[in-house]
Backbone as ProteinMPNN parsed JSONL, in Angstrom:
{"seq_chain_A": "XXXXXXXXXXXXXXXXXXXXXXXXXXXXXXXXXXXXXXXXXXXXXXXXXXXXXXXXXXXXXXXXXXXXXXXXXXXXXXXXXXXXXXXXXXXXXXXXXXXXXXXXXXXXXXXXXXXXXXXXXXXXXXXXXXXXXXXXXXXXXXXXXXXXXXXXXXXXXXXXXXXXXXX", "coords_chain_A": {"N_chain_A": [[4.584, 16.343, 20.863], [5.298, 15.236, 23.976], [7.128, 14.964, 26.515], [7.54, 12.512, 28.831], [4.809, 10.804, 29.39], [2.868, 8.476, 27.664], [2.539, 8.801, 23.897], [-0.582, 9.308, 22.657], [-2.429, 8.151, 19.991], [-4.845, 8.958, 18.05], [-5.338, 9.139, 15.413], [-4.774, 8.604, 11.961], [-2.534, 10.88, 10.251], [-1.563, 11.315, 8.226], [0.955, 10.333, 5.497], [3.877, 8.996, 5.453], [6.119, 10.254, 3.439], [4.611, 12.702, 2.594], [4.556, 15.591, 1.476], [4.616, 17.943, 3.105], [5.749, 16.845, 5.16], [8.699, 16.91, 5.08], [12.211, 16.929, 5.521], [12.163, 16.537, 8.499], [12.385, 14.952, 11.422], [12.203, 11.128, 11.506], [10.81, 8.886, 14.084], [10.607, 5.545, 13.53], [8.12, 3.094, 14.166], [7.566, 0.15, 14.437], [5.467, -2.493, 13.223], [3.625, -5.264, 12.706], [2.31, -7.261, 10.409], [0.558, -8.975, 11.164], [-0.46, -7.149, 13.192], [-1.53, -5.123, 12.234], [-3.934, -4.2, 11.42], [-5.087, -4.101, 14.228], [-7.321, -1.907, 16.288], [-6.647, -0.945, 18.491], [-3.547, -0.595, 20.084], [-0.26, -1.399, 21.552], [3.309, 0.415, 21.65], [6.502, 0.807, 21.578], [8.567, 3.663, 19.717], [11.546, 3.8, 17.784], [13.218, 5.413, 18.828], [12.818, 5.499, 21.351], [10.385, 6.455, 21.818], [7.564, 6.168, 23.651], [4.236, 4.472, 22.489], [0.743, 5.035, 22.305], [-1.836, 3.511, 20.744], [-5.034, 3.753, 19.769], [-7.484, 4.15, 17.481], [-10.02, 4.558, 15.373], [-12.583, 2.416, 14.67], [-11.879, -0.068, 12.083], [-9.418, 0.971, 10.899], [-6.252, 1.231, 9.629], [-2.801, 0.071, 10.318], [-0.807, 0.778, 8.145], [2.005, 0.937, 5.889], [4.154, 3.379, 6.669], [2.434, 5.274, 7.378], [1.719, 7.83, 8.849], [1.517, 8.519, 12.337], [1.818, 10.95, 14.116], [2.741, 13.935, 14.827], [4.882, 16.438, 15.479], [5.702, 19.034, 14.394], [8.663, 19.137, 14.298], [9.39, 16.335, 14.264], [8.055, 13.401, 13.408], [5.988, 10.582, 13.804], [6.025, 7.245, 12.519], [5.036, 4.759, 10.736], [6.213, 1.343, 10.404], [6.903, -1.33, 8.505], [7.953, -4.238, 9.678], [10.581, -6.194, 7.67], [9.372, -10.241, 6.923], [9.49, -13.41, 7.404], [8.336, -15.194, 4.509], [6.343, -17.749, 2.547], [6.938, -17.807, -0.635], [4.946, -18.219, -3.763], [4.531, -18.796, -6.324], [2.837, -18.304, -9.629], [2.694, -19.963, -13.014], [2.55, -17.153, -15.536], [2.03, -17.766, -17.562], [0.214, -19.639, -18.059], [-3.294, -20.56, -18.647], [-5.929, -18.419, -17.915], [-8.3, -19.646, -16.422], [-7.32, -21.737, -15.303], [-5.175, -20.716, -13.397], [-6.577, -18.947, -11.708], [-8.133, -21.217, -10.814], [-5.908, -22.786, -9.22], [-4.836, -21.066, -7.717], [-7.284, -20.441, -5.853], [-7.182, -22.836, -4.729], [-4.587, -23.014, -3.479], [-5.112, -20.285, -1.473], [-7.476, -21.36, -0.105], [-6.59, -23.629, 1.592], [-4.558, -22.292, 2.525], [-5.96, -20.851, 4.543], [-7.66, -22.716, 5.9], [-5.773, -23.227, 7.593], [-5.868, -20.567, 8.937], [-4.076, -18.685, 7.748], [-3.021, -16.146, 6.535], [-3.074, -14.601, 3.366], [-1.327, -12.733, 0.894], [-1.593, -11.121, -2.283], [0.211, -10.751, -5.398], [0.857, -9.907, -8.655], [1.418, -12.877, -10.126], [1.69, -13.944, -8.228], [2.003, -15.688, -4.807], [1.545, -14.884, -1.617], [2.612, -15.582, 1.701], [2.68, -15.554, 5.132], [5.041, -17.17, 7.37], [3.84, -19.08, 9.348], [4.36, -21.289, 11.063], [5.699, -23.234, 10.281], [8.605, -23.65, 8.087], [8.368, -26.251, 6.937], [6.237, -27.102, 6.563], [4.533, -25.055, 5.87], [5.668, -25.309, 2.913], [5.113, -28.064, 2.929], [1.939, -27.575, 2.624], [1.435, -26.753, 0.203], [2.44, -28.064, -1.684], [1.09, -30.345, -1.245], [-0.726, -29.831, -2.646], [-0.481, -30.917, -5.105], [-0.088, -29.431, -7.645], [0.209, -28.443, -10.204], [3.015, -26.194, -12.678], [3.809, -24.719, -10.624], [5.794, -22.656, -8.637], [7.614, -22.549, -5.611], [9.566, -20.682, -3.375], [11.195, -19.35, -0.487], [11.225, -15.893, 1.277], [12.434, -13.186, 2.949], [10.011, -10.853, 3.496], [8.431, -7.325, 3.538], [5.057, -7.758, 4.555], [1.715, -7.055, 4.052], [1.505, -4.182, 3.338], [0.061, -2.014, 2.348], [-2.178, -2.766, 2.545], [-4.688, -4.956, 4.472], [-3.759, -8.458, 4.792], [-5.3, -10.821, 3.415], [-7.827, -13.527, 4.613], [-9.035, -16.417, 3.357], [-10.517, -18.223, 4.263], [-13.335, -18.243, 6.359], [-14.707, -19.02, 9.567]], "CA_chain_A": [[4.812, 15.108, 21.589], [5.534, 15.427, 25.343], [8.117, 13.912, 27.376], [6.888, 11.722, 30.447], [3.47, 9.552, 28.951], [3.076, 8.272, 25.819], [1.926, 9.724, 22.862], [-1.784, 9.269, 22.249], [-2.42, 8.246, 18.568], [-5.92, 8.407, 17.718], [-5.713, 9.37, 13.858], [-3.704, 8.522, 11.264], [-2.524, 12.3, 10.375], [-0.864, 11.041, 6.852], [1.659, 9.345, 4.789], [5.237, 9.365, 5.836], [6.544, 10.458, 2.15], [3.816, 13.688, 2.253], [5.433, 17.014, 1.196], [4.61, 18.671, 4.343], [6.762, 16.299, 6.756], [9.439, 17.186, 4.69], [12.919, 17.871, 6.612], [11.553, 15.835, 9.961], [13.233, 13.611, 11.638], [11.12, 10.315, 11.592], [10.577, 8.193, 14.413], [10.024, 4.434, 13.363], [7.294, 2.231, 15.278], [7.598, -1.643, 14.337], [4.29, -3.045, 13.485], [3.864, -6.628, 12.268], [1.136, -7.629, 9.255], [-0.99, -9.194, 12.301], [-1.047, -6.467, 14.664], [-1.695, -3.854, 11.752], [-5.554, -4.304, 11.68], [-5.854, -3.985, 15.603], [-7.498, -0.65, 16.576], [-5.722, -0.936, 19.678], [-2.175, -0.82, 20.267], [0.815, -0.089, 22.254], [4.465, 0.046, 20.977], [7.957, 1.75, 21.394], [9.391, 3.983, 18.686], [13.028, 3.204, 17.151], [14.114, 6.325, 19.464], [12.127, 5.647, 22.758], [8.827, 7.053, 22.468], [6.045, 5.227, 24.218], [2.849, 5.104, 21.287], [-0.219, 4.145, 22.863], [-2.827, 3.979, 19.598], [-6.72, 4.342, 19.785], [-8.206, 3.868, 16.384], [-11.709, 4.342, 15.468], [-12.801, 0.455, 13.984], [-11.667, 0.108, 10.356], [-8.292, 1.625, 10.472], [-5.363, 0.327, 9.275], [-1.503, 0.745, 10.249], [0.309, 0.348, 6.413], [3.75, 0.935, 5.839], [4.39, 4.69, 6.185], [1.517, 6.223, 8.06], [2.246, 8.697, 10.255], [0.658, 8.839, 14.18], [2.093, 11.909, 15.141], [3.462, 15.203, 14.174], [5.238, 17.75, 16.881], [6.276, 20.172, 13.54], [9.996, 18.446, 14.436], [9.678, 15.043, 14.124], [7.311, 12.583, 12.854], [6.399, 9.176, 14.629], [5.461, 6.52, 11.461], [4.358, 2.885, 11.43], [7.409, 0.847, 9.68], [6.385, -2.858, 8.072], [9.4, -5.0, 9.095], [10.239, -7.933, 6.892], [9.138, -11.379, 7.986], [9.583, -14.828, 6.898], [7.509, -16.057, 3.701], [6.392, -18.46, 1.511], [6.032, -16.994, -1.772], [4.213, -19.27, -4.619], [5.079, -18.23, -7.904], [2.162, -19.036, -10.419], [3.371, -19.573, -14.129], [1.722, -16.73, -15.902], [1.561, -17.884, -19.016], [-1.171, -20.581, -17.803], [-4.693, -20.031, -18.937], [-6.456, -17.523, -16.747], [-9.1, -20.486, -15.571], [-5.932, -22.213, -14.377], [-4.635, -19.785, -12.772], [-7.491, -18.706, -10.547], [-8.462, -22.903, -10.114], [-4.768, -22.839, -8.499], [-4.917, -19.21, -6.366], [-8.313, -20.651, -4.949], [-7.107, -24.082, -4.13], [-3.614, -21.932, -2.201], [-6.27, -19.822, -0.632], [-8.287, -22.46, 0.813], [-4.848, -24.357, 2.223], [-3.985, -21.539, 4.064], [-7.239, -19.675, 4.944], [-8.001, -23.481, 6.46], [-4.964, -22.868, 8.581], [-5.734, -19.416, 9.387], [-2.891, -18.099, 7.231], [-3.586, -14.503, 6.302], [-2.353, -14.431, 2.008], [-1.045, -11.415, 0.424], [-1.675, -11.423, -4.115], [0.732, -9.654, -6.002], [0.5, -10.289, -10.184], [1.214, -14.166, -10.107], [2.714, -14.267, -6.464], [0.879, -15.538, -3.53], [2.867, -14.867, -0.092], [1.956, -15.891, 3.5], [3.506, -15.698, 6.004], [5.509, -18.933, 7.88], [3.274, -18.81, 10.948], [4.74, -22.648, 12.046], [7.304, -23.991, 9.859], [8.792, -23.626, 6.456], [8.677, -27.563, 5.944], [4.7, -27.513, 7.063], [4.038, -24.226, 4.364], [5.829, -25.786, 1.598], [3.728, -29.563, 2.786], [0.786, -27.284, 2.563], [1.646, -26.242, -1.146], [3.01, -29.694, -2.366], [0.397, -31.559, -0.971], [-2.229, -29.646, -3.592], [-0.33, -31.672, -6.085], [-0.584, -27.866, -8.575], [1.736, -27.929, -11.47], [3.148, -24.708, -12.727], [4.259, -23.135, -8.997], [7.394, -22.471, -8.023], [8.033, -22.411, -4.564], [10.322, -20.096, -2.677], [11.058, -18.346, 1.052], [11.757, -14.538, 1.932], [11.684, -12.099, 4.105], [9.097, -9.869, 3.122], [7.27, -6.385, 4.212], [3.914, -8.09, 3.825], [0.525, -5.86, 4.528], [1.798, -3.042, 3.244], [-0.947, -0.763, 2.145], [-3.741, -3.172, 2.664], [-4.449, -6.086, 5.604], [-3.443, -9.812, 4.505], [-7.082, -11.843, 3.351], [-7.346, -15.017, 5.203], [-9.694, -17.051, 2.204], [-11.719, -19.461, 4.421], [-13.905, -18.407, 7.565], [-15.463, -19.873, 10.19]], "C_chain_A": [[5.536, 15.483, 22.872], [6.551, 14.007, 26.104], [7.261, 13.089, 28.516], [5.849, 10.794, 29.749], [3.794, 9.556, 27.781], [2.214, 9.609, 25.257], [0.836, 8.926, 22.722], [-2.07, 9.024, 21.129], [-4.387, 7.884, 18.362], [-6.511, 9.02, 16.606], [-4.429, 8.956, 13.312], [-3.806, 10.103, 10.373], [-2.034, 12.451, 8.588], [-0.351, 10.493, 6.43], [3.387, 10.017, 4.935], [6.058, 10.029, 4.674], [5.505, 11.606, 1.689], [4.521, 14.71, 2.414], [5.946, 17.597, 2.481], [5.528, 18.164, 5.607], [7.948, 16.798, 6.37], [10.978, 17.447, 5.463], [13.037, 16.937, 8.011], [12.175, 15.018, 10.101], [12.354, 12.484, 11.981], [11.683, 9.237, 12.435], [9.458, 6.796, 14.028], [9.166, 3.511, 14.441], [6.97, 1.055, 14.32], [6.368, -2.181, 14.204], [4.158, -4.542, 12.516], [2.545, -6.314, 11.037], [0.334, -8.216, 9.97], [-1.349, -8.43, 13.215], [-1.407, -5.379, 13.752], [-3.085, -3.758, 11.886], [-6.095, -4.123, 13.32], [-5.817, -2.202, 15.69], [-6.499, 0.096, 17.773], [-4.159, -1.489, 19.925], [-0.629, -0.11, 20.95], [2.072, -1.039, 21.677], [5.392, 1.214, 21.013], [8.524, 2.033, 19.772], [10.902, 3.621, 19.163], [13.998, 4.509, 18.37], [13.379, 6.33, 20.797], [10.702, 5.358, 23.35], [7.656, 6.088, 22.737], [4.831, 5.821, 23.276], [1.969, 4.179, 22.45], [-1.566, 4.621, 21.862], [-3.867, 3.404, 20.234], [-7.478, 4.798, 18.886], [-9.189, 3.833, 15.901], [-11.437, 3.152, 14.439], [-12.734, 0.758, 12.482], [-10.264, 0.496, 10.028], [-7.357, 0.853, 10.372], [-3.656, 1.236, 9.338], [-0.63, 0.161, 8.952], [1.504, 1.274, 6.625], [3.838, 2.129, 5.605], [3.574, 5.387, 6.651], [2.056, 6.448, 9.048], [0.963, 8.753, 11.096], [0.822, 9.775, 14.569], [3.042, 12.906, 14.345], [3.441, 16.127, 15.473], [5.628, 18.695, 15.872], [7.93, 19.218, 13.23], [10.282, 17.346, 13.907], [8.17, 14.384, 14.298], [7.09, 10.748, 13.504], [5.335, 8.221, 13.121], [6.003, 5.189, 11.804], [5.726, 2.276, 10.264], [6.861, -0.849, 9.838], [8.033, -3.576, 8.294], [9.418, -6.36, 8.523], [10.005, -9.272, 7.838], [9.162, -12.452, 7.188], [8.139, -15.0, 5.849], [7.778, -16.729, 3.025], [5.664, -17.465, 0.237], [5.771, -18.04, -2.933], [3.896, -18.532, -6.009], [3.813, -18.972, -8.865], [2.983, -19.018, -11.946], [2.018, -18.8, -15.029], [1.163, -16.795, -17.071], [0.283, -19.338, -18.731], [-2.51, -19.53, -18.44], [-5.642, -19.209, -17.673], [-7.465, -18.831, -15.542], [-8.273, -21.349, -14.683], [-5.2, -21.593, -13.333], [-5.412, -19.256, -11.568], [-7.745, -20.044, -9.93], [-7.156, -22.842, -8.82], [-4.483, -21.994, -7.142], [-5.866, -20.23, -5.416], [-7.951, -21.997, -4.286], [-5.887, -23.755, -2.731], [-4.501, -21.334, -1.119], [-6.755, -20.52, 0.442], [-7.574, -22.545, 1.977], [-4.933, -23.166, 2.852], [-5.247, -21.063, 4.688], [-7.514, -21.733, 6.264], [-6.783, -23.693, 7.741], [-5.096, -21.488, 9.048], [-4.652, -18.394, 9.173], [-3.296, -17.491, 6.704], [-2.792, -14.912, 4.715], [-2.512, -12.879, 1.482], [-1.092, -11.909, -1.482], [-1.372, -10.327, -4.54], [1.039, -10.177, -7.309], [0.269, -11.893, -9.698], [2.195, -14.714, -9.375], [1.492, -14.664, -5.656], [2.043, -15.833, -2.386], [2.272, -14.539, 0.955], [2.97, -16.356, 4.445], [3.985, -17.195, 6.81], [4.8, -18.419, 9.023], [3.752, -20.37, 11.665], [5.998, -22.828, 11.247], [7.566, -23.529, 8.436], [8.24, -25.16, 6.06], [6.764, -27.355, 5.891], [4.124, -25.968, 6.331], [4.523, -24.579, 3.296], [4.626, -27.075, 1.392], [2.474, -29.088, 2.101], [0.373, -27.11, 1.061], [1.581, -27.789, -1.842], [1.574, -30.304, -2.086], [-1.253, -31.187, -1.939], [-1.853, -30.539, -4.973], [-0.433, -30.484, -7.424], [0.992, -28.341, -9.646], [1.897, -26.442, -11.781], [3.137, -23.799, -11.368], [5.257, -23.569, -8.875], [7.155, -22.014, -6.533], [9.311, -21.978, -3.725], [10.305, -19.281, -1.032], [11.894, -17.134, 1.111], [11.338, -13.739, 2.755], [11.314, -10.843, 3.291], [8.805, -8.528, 3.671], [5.556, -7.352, 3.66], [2.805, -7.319, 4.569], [0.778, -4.228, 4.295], [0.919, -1.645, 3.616], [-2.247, -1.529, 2.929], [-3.631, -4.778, 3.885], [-4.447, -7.372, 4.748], [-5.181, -10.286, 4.265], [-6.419, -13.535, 3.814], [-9.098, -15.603, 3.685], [-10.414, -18.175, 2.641], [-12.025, -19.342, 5.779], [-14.355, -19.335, 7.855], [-16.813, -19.722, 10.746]], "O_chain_A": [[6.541, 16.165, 22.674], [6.579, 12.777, 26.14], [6.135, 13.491, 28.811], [6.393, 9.708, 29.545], [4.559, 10.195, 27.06], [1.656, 10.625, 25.67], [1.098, 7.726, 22.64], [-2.048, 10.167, 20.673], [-4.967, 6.81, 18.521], [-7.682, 9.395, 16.54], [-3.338, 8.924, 13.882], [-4.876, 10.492, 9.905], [-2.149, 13.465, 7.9], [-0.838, 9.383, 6.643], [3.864, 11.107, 4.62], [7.038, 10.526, 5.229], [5.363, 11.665, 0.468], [5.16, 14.845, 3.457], [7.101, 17.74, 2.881], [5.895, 18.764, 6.618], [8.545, 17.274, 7.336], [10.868, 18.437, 6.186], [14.161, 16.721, 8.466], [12.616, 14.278, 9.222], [11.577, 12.795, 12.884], [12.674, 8.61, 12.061], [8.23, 6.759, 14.104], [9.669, 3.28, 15.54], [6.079, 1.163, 13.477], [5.952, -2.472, 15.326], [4.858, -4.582, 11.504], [1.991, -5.222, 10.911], [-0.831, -8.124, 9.582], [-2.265, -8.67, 14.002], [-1.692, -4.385, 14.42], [-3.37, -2.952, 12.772], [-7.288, -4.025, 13.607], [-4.908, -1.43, 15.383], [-5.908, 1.172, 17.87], [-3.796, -2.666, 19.922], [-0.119, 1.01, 20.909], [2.147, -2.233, 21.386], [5.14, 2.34, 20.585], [8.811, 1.203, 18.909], [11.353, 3.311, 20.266], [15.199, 4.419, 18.623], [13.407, 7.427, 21.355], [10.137, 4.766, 24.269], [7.025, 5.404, 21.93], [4.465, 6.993, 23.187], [2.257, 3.194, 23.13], [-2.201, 5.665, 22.015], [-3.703, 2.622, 21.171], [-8.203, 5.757, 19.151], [-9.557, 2.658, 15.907], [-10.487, 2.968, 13.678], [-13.369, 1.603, 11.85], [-9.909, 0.348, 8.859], [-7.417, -0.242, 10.932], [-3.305, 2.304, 8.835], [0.092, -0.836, 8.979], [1.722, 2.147, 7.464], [3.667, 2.426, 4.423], [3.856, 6.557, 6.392], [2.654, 5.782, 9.893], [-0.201, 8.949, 10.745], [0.121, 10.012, 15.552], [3.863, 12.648, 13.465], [2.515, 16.459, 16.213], [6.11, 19.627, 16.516], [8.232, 18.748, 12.132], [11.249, 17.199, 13.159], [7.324, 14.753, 15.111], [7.998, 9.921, 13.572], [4.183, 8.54, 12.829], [6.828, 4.7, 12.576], [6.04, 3.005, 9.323], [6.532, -1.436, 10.868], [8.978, -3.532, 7.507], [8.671, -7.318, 8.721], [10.3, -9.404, 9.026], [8.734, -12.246, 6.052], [7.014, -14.941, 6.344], [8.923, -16.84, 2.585], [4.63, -16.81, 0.11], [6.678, -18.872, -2.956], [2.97, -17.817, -6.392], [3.799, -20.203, -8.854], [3.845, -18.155, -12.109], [0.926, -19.324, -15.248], [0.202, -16.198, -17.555], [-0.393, -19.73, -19.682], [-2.618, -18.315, -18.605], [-5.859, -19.723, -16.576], [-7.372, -18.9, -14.317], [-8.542, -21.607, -13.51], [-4.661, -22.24, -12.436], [-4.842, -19.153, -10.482], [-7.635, -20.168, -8.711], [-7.468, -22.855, -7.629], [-4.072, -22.254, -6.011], [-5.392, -20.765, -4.414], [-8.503, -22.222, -3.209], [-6.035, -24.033, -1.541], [-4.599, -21.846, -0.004], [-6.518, -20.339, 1.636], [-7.71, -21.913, 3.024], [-5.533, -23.178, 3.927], [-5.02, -20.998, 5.897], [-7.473, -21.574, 7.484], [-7.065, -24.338, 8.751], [-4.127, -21.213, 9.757], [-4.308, -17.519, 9.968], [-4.23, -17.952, 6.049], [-1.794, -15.613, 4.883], [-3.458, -12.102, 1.607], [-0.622, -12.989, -1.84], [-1.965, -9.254, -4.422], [1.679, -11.216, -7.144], [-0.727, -12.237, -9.062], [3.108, -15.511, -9.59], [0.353, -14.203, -5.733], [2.983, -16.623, -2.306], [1.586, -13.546, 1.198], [3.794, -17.27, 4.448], [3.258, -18.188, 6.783], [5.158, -17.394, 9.602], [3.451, -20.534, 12.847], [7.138, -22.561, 11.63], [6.666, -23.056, 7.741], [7.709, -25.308, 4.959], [6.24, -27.605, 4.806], [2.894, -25.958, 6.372], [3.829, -24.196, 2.354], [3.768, -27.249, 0.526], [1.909, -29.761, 1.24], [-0.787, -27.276, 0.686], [0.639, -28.357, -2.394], [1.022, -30.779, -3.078], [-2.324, -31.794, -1.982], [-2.72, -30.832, -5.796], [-1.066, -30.984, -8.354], [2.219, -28.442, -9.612], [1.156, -25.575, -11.316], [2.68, -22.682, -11.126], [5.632, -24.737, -8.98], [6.436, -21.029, -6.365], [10.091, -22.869, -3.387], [9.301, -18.7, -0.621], [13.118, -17.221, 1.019], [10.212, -13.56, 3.22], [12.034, -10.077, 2.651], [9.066, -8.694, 4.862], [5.162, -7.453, 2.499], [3.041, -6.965, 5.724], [0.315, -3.301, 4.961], [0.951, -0.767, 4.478], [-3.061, -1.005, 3.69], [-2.62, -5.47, 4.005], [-5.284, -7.321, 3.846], [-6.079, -9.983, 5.051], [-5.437, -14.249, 3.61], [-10.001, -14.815, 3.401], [-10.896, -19.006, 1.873], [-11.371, -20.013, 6.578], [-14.562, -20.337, 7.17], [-17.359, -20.672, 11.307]]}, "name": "protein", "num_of_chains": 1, "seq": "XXXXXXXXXXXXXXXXXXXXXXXXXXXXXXXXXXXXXXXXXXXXXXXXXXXXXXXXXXXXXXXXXXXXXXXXXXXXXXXXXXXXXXXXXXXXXXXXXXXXXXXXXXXXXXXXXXXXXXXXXXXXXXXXXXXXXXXXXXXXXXXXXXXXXXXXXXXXXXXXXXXXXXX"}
């Protein structure tokens, strides 16, 4: 990695937690759960460095991939937390219940263009407007058995958010 221009990123080289970085001092680069899916991207590491990525189509920045290796130091993509709604299903429901419910959440946000993340009998999306106007969105399916809560999340970790209703 060279002083003066950015750094060039046009592979992902590995996984920040791979044997071989070992030792390295790791420069963090900030990437959101909506900008991880863009091929294209520019963004300051946690210590300076100008990234300017270049992605062949398909690639994905998840929590821990490394852009760059000088032997020294390591420049990796860092998921920072962000405001969600998370939607607690009760798992002891009947499986047909349980999916009826997911798909009706789904919808609701995918019809807002709200990207959902599904983890066992969690569903968590991000507040892209309001808390009161993602809980409305919940409430207003009328769903028994959800619990409704807000945190700040890493969301998109490994894999990009599914939005559940094109256009």
């Amino acid at each position: 990695m060279t002083a003066g221009g950015p750094v060039h990123v046009t592979e992902i080289v590995g996984e920040v937690d791979d044997p071989r970085f070992a030792g390295r001092l790791i420069e963090r680069v900030v990437v959101a759960s909506s900008d991880a899916a863009k091929r294209r991207l520019r963004a300051v590491g946690d210590r300076g460095t100008d990234v300017a990525v270049d992605l062949p189509r398909g690639s994905y920045l998840r929590h821990g991939a490394v852009l760059a290796d000088d032997g020294e130091r390591v420049i990796a993509v860092e998921r920072a937390p962000e405001e969600a709604i998370v939607i607690r299903l009760d798992p002891l429901r009947e499986p047909r219940e349980l999916v009826a419910c997911a798909t009706r959440i789904g919808h609701a946000f995918g019809n807002q263009h709200v990207p959902v993340e599904v983890e066992d009998c969690e569903i968590r999306a991000p507040v892209t407007t309001s808390r009161e106007i993602a809980e409305q969105t919940v409430r207003g399916l009328e769903l028994s058995g959800v619990a409704i809560e807000f945190r700040s999340l890493r969301l998109g970790c490994s894999v990009p958010l599914a939005v559940s209703h094109g256009h």
